[in-house]
N, C-alpha and C positions, 0 to 999 in steps of 0.2 A: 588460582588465586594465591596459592600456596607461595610461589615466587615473589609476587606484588605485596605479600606482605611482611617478606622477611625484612628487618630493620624497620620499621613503620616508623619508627623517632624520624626518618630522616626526609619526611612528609612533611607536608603544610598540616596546620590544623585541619582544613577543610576534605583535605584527602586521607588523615588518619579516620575522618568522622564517616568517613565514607567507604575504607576499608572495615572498618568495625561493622556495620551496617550490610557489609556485603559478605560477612564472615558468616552471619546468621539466615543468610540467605544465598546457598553456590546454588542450588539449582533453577534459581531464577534472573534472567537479565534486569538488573538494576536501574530505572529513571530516577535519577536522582535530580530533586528538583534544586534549580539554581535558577534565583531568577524568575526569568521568564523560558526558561528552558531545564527542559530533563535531560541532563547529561550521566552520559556513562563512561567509565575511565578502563583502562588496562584492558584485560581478556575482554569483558563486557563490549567494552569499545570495536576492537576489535571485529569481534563476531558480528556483532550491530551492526556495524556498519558496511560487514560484508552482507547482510542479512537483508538491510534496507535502502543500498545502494545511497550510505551518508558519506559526506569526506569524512577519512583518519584526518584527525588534526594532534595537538599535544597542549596541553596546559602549563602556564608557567606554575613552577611549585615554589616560588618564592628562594630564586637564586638554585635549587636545589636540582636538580635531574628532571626534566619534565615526564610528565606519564601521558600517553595517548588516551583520546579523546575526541568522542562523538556525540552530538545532541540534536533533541527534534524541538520544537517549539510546542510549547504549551496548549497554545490552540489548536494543534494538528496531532495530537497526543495520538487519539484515538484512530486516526486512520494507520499509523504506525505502529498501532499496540493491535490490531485486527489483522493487519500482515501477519503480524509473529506468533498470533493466535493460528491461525490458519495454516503454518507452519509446526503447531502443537507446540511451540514457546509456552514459558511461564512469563511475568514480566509483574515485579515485584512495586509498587507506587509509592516510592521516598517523597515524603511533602515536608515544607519549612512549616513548621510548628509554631512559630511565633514572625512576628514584623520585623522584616529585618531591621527595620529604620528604630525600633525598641530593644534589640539583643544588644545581650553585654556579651561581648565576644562573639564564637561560632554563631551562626543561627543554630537553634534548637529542631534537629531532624527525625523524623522515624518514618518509618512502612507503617502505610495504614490501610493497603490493600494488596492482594495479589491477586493476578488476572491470570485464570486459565481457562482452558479452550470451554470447560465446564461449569465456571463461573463467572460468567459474562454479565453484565447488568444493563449495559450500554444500549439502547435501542438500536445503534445502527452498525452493531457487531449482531444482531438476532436478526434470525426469520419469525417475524411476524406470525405467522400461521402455523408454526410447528413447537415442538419442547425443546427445552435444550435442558438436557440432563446431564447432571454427574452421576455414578453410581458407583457403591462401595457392593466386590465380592466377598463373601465369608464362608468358610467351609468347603468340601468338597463332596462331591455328591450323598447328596443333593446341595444346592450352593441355596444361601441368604443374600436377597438383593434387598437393597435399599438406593431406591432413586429419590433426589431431590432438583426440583426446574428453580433454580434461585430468582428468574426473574419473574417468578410468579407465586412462587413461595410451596408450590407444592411437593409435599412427601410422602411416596409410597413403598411400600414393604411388601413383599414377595419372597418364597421360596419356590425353587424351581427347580426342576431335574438335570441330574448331570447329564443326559442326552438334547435337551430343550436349552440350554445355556445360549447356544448360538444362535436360537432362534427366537430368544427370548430378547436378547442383546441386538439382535437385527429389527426387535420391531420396535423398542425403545429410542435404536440409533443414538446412542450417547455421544455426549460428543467429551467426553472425559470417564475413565473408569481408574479405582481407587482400588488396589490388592495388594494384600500382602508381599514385603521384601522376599525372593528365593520362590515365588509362585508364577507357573509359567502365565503369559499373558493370553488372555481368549482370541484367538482371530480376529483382523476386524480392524476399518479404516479410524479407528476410534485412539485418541489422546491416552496412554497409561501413564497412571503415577503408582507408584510402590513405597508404602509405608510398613515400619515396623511391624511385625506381626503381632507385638503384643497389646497393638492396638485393637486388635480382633477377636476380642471377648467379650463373650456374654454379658456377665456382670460388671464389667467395664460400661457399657453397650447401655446396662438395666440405668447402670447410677447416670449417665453420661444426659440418657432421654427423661430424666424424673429431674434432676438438674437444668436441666435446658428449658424444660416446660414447665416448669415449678410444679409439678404431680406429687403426691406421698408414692404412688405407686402406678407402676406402667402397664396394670391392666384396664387401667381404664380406656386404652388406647385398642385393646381389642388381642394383647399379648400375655403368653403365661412364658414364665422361665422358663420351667420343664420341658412348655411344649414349643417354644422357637426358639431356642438359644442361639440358630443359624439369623434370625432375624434382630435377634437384640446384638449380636456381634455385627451383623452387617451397619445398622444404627449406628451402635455408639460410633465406629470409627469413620462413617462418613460423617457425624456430627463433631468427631473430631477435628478433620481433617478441613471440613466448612471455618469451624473456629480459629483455625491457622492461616487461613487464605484472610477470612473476614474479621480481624480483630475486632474491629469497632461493633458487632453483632448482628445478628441478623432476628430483628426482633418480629419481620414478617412471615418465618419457617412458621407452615401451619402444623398442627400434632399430625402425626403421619395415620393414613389409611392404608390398613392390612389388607392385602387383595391374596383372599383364602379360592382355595380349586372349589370349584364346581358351579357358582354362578356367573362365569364368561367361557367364552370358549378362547381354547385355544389354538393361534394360528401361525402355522411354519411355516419358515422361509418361503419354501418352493409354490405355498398357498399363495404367500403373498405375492410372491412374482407370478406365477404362471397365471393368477388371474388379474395382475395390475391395479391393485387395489390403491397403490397411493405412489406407483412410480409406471410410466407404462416400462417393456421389457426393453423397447431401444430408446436409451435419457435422450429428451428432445425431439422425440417424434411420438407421436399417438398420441390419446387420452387415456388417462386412468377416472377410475371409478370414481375416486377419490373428490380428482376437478370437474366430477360431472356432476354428482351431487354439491357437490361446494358452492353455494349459494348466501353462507351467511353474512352477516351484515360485522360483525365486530372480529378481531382477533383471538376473542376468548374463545367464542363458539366456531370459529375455525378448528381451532386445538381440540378442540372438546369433539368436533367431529371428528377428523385423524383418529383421535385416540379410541373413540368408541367403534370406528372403523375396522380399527385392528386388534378391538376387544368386545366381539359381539357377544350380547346376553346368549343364557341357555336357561335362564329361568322361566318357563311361559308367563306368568303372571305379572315379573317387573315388563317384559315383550307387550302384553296388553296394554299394561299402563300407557308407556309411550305409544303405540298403534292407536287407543280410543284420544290421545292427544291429537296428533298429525292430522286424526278423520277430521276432528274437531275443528281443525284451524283449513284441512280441504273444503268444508263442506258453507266454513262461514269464512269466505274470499274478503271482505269488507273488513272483519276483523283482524284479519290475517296482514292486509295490506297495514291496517292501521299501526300492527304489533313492527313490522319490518320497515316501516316509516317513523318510527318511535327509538329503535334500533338505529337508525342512520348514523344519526351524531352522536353516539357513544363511545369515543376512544378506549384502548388496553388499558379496564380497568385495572386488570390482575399485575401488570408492569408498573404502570403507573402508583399503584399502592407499594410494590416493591423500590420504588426508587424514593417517594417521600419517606417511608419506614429508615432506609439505611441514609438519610441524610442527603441524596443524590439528585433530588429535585430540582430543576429549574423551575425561575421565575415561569415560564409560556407552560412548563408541562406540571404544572401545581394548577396554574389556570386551564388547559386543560383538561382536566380532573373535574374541575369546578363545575366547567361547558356540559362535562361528560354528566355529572352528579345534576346537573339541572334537566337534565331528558329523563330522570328517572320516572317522575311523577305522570309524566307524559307515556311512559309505557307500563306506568302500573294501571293508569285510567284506560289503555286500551285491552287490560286483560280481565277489567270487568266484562262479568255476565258470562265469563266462559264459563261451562261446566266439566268438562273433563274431569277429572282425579289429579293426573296431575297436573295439569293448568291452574287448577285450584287451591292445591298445595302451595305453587309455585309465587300466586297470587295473596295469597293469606300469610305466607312467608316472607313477602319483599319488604325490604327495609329500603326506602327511596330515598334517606341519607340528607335530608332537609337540613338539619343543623351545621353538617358539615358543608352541603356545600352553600347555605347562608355564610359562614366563616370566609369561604375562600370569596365568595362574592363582594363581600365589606369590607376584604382588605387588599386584593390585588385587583391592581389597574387593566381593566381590560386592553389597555395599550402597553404591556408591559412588556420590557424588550426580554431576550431571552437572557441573557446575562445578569446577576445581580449589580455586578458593578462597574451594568449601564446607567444604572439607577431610575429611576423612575417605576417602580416596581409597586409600591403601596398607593393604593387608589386616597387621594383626597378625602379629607372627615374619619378619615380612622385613626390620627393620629394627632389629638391636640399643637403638640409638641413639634413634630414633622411639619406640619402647615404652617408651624409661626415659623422654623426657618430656612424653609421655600419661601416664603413673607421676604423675609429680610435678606435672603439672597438674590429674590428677583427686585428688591428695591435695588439693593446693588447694582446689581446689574443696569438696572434705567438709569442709575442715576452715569454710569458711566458711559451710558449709552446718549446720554444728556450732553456729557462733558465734550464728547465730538462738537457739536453745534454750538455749546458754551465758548472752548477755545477757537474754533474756526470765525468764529466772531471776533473775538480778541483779538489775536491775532493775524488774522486777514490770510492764513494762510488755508482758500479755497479747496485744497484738494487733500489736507490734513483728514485720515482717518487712525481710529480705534483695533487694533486688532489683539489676537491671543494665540498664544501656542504654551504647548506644554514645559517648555525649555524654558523660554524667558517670558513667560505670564502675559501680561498686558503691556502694551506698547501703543507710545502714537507713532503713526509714520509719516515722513514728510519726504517728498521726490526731491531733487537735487536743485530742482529749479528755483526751491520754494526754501533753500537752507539759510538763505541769510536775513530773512524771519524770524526764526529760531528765536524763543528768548533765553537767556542765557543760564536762568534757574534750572532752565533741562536740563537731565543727563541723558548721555551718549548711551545706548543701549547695545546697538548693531549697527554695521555697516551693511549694506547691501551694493547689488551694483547699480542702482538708478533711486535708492533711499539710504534715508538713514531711519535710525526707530531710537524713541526716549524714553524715559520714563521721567514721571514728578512728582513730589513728598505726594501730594495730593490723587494720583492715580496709584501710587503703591498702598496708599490708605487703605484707598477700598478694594484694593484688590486682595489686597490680606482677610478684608471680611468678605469678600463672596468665598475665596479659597477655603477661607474658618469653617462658612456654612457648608460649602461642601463638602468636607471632612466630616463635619458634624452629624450631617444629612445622612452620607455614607455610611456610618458607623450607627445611626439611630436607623435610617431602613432597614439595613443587616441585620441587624438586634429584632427588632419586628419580622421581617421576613421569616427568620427561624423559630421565630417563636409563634408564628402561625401556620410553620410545615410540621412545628414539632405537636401543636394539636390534632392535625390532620392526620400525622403520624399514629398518636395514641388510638385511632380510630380506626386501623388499620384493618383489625379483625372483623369489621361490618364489612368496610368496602370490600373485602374478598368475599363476605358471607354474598352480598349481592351482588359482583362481581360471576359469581358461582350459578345466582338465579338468574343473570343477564345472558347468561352462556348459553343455558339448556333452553330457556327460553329460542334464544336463536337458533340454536341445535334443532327443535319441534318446530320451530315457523320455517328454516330451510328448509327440512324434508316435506313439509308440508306443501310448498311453494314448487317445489320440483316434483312431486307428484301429483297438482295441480297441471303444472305446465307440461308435462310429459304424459299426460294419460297412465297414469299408474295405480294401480288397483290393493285395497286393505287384504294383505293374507290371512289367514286362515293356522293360528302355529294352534297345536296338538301334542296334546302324549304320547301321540299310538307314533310310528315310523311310516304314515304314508308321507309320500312324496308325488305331489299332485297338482301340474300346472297345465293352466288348457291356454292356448295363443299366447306360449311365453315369449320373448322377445331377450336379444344383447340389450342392455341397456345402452350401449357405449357403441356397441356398432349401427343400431340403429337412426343414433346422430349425425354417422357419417355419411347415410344415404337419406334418400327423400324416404320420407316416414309411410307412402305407401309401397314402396318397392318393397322395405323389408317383410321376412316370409317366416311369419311367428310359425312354434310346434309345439306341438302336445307332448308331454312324458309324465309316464306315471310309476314307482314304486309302492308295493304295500307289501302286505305280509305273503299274499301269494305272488309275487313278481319281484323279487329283490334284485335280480339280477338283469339288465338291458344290456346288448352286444348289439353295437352298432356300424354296419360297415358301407362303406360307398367309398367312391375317388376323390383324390387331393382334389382340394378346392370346392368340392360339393355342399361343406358347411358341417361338418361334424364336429370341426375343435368349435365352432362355432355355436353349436348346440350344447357342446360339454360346459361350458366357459360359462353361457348364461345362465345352466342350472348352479351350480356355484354361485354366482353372483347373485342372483334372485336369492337362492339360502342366505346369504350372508346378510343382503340388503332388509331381509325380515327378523333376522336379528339380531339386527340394532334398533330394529321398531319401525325401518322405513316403510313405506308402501312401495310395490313393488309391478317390472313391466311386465302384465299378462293382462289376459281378462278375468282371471280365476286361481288361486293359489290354495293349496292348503298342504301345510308342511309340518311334520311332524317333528319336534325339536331336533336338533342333532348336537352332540356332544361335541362331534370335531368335522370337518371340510377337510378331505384330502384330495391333491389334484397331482397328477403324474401327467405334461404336459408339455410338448416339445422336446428337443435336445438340443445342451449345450455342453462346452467342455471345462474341467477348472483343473485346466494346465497348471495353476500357482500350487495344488496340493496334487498335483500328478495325476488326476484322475480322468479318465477319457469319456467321452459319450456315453460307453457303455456303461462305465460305471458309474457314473453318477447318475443316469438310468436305474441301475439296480440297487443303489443306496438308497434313493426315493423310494423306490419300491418295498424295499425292506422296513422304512419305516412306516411305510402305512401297513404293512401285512404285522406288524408287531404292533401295533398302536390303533386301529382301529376298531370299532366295536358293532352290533348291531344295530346303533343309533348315528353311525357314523355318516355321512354321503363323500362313498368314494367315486372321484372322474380319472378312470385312468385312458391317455390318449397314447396308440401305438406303444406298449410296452414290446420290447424284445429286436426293433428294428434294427437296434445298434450292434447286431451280430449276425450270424449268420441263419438263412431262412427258418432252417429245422431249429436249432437252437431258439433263436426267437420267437417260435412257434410254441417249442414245447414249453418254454417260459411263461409264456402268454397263458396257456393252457393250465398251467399249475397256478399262474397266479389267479385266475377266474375261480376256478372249484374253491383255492379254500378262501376266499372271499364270501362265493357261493355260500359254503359250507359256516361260516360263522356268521350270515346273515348281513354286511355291513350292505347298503341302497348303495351298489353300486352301475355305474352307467361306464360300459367299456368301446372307445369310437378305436376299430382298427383295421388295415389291411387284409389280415389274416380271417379268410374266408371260409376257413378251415373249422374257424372257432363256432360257425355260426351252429355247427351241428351241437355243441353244447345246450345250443337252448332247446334242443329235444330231448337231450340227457338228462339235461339239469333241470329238476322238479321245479325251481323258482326263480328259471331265467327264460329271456325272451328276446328273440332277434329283430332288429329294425334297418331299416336303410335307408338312406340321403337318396331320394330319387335323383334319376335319372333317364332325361328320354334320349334316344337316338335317332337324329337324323342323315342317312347314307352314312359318310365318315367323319360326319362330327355330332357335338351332344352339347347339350343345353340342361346348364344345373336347374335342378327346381329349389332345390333347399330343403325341401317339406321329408320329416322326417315319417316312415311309413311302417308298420309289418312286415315283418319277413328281411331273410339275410339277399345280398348281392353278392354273387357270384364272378362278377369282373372289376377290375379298378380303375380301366380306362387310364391308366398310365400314359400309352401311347395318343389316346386323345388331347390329355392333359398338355403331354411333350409339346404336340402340334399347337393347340394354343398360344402355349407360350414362347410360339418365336422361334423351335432351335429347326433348323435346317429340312426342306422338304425330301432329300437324298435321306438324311439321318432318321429323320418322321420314317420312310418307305421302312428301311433295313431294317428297320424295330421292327417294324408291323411282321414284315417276311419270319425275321427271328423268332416272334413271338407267335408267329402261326406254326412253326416247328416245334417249340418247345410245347405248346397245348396240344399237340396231334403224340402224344405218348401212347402207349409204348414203346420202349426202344428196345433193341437192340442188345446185346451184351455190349457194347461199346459206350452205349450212355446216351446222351445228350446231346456231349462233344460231339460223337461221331454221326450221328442224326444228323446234325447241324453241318458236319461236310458233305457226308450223301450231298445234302440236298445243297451244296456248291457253294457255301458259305464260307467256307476256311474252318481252322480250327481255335477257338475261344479258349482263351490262358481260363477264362472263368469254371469252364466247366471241363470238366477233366474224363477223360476217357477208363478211369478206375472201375471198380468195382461199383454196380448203381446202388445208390441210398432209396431211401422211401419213394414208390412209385414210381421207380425205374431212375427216379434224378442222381445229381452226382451224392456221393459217400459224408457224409460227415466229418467236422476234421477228427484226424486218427483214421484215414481210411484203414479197411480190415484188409487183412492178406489173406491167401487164397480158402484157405479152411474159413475162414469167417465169412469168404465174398462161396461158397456153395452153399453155407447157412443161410446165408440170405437168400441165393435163390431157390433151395428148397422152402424157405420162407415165402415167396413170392410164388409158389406154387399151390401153398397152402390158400394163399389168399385168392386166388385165380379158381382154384374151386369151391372157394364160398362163395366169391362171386354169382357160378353157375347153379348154386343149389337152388333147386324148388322150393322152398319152406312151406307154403303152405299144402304138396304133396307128400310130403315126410312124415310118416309115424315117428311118436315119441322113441322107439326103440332107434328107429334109426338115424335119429339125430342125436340120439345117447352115443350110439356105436362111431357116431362119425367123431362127434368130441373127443370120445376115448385114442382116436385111431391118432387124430391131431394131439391130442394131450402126450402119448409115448411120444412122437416125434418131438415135442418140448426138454421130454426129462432126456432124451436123447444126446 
């Protein structure tokens, strides 16, 4: 811009008012309104119009150098400003200030909004059913978050760990974040702006929120200096940086709610994905959890389930509350329906309050509000007689908003078009004044409406009509046939090609008073209209208070309703750490088959069983079983009722799930490792109250390797007590659970018929010993030649012993050729091949004097051994160690 404004004298006025304007705003594309059009000039132009596929055009500058130049139309604003949104554009809203038809010179212009991806207001730039956050970071580890949804007015405040940042930020999904200038940006498909850093202080932050909310002091909000300075820096500067985008105020920001640790749980990324909780894992195919309980009837209590979705209680107590609701509303079906029929017609309060507050309301959605505010009474009368706790609360708390929406009832027209000025907007009897002139504009009106049949009488010219356009008002019109009729007091108005059009002293009369009244009309409705969005406005803070009670209401009759419809059963949450489900079920797989096919399981964790190793073949239902205990926990708390016959679940502080593999080639990390960074953080972060599902840990390397992985990570899981349920391959592990004092083996049946097998599902006692790979293989299609060769291979490879040659050379004996995979070295464990860093020659007779060690344990008698001579035999083995 720096170009475009050297010499600015040698501008129009209108382009100097416009450079000034755009000086105080580079990093947002400028609509500057003209007109009936927001134009943008120079760079702006430019970019625009490469941006949204506009013609470059150029403006005349009044003799002077023209400047390029591109605009969209006023009425199409919005789908042009959601483009550039969606692109993570800013886009700055220059409006004319005053009439142009009253300015003395320039119009009078300024910015009275700017639109970013983060502060959206617009209903048809939002998802309905989700948040749209901005969020201001402060500090570094541990970081201050402060989120504020502008289109609903809510603000919350967080502090959060510098490990948890990403998964913290993943489950908010901002769609704008607000960090300090020179701070690097967090990962993440999300809008960054970058503000001064000095805007990211505490006592900036304390004065910024006690200013904003007229408070003497911001603990009343639930904050101490001393002890969140990370949360009053994150504050003030996102309450700065709101007041820079939204000059004119934003008087619906509610006082923010501190969300302190320990009454929700928290849930990472890899929870969220591996058990699909609000996206399935391939966008566009499956169900998630999310749309299978989503049942509610309004946009609030959509939001409100999302969020409590991905923020389950861990308090037992508030968990009862809502559980003794849900029975409440299963058990009385009559009530139930009534509450979610009363629901129906209740439009986004929570938006709808935010758009009358900043002035943004239309005529149709003020009267939607009204529509919305008139069903209240209707759902506060059907949550008599409930008793629950908090039903009753919920009940005895509702403000059903009577005044307000009497207001909007008495002055807007139920036919009121959307536009204000379409007019027609204020209902009849509410405005003395308004009704006399509608009176005398629609006398006008008849009486012109008269004068057709008046002069068509006169004179005689039959096919004389009245018309109107914007250009030249009223007009009579006479066909060519009929011109030498005319009397001569007309004037000539227009030519046409088969008419002409007049006017007379006497039809300019009255057209000057219906035009008067409409002026008059226009400018007296306007004046009314706002001054009964700006009462509605002042009101603001009920309709969110019940707004809030509209939510949860429908948050408790959804759940209710789906565990109604779905046979879902009240769990059973606890202090102690059992984990106790009899005929649990997917929730979400179960919808995808007929409801008697699927093949509920039993599992249980307590203080003597902490640990279950579960093994069977792909496809048999393991990740199947791991998935649904997860989900049943999670779905108990948030208070849902849940799919078994029987639950009872001892709180958990945190859900970890290690489940499938994929790769995140964008930070370089392969299968494996991102395998073993999930891994790491549940082995560093979980507790004895934790429920970990870990699925095939170790696959993504090689067998031993993976194995001994596996191995390590069970004991200290074991070893610090966390309910863990481990579904794997590795058959090897199963001997753990005779090791290990408080673990226990199970397995995904399977029956065998000749050469092929039939899953049961049903998870059972005891480990399995085969994986049926090769069954699987044949299954699924690959090749009858290919199926055999496996089977042969794999009847060689389980017939060990081998040879000093290995594997490899086993597998030629017996006419196979020789396999790149297995290599003829030195054998690793069990005669297999070596591990990578095969050993050379002195380490490969270590081994086999190792392998002869084990060859006569194998052969000992134990139970004919005296203790002396199984002393002398350890000792004989033990020198061969220190050896």
């Amino acid at each position: 811009m720096a170009a475009a404004t050297t010499g600015s004298e040698a501008y129009s006025p209108l382009i100097r008012q416009y450079l000034d304007i755009k000086s105080r705003h580079p990093d947002s594309l400028l609509f500057f309104r003209v007109g009936d059009f927001y134009e943008m000039f120079f760079e702006d132009a430019e970019e625009g119009s490469g941006l949204l596929g506009l013609t470059l055009t150029a403006r005349n500058n009044g003799g002077k150098r023209d400047v390029p130049l591109a605009g969209v139309p006023v009425k199409a604003v919005d789908e042009y400003v959601s483009r550039l949104l969606e692109m993570g554009r800013r886009v700055a809203i220059c409006e004319q200030l005053e009439d142009p038809a009253e300015a003395r010179g320039i119009v009078q212009r300024d910015v009275v909004e700017i639109i970013t991806p983060g502060t959206v207001l617009e209903d048809r730039l939002l998802a309905a059913r989700r948040n749209n956050y901005v969020i201001a970071i402060a500090g570094d580890a541990p970081f201050g978050l402060a989120a504020v949804d502008l289109s609903t007015g809510e603000f919350e405040l967080r502090e959060v760990a510098a490990a948890d940042l990403g998964d913290e930020l993943g489950r908010l999904e901002p769609a704008e974040i607000v960090i300090p200038e020179e701070t690097e940006a967090p990962a993440g498909p999300w809008h960054v702006t970058a503000r001064p850093a000095w805007r990211f202080d505490a006592s900036l932050g304390d004065e910024r929120l006690r200013e904003w909310f007229g408070v003497a002091s911001s603990t009343g909000f639930g904050l101490d200096a001393a002890r969140d300075p990370l949360l009053l820096a994150a504050s003030g500067a996102l309450l700065g940086y709101l007041a820079e985008v939204r000059p004119a105020g934003l008087d619906h920001l509610r006082p923010p709610r501190v969300d302190r640790a320990g009454r929700v749980m928290y849930l990472d990324e890899m929870t969220r994905r591996n058990l699909e909780l609000v996206e399935p894992l391939r966008p566009g195919e499956g169900v998630s959890l999310l749309s299978l309980l989503d049942r509610t009837r309004t946009p609030m209590g959509a939001r409100l389930l999302r969020r409590r979705l991905l923020r389950p209680l861990v308090v037992p107590g508030e968990i009862a509350a809502r559980l003794d609701a849900v029975q409440e509303l299963v058990e009385r079906a009559e009530a139930r329906e009534r509450i979610r029929s009363a629901l129906r017609p209740i439009r986004d309060l929570e938006r709808l309050a935010a758009r009358v507050s900043t002035g943004r309301a239309a005529p149709r959605e003020l009267l939607g509000l009204g529509l919305s505010l008139d069903a209240l009474p209707g759902l506060a009368a059907a949550l008599e007689r409930l008793e629950a706790g908090r039903l009753a609360e919920l009940r005895s708390g509702f403000d059903a908003l009577p005044d307000v929406a009497a207001r909007i009832e008495e002055a807007i027209d139920p036919e009121s078009p959307h536009a204000l000025k379409d007019g027609g907007v204020i209902r009849k009897g509410f405005s003395a004044d308004l009704d006399e002139l509608r009176g005398m504009r629609g006398s006008a009106v008849e009486f012109i409406a008269g004068m057709q049949v008046r002069e068509r009488e006169r004179t005689g010219i039959d096919t004389l009509k009245i018309g109107y356009n914007k250009v030249f008002g009223y007009y009579l019109e006479v066909t060519r046939s009929k011109l030498d009729r005319v009397p001569e007091e007309w004037t000539r108005r227009q030519t046409l090609t088969n008419a002409e059009r007049y006017l007379t002293p006497e039809l300019k009369e009255w057209e000057a008073k219906v035009l008067g009244a409409d002026d008059q009309i226009a400018t007296l409705e306007a004046r009314l209209f706002h001054s009964v969005r700006d009462a509605v406005a002042a009101e603001v803070g009920r309709i969110q208070a019940t707004a809030a009670h509209v939510a949860e209401i429908d948050f408790l009759a959804c759940l209710a309703e789906v565990a109604a419809a779905e046979d879902y059963v009240r769990p059973r949450l606890s202090d102690d750490i059992v984990f106790d489900i009899e005929e649990g079920r997917h929730p979400v797989v179960e919808t995808a088959v007929a409801r008697d096919t699927f093949i509920p399981n039993d599992m249980r964790l307590d203080d003597e069983r902490r640990t279950l190793i579960v093994t069977g073949p792909n496809m048999a239902g393991k990740s199947t079983v791991l998935r649904q205990a997860g989900l049943i926990a999670l779905m108990a708390h948030i208070g849902s009722f849940v799919p078994a016959r029987r639950a009872h679940i001892g709180v958990c502080d945190r859900v970890f799930t290690r489940v499938g593999a994929s790769d995140n080639l964008a930070a370089g990390q392969s299968t494996f490792m991102v395998e073993m960074t999930e891994t790491a953080t549940i082995l560093h972060s979980a507790t004895e109250r934790s429920l970990v599902l870990l699925d095939e840990i170790g696959r993504g390397t090689s067998t031993y390797d993976g194995l001994s992985i596996a191995w390590a990570v069970t004991e200290r899981l074991h070893e610090f007590g966390a309910r863990t349920v481990f579904a794997t391959h590795y058959h090897e592990l199963v001997g753990l659970a005779e090791s290990l004092p408080r673990a226990a083996a199970f397995n995904v049946a399977v029956r065998e018929t000749g050469e092929d097998i039939v899953f049961l599902y049903r998870l059972q006692p005891g480990g399995s010993d085969r994986s049926y790979g090769v069954h699987v293989a044949r299954l699924a299609g690959l090749p009858p030649d290919v199926v055999g060769r496996a089977a042969r291979i794999l009847h060689v490879l389980e017939s060990g012993p081998w040879g000093a040659g290995g594997r490899g050379a086993a597998l030629a004996e017996a006419g196979m050729g020789q396999l790149s995979l297995f290599e003829a070295a030195a054998p690793g464990p069990e005669g297999g091949p070596a591990p990578s860093g095969a050993p050379g020659d002195a380490e490969g007779a270590d081994i086999a004097a190792a392998r002869e060690v084990l060859e006569k344990l194998a052969g000992l008698e134990l139970d004919g051994m005296t203790p002396l001579e199984a002393l002398n035999t350890l000792a004989e083995w033990k020198a061969f160690g220190d050896a």
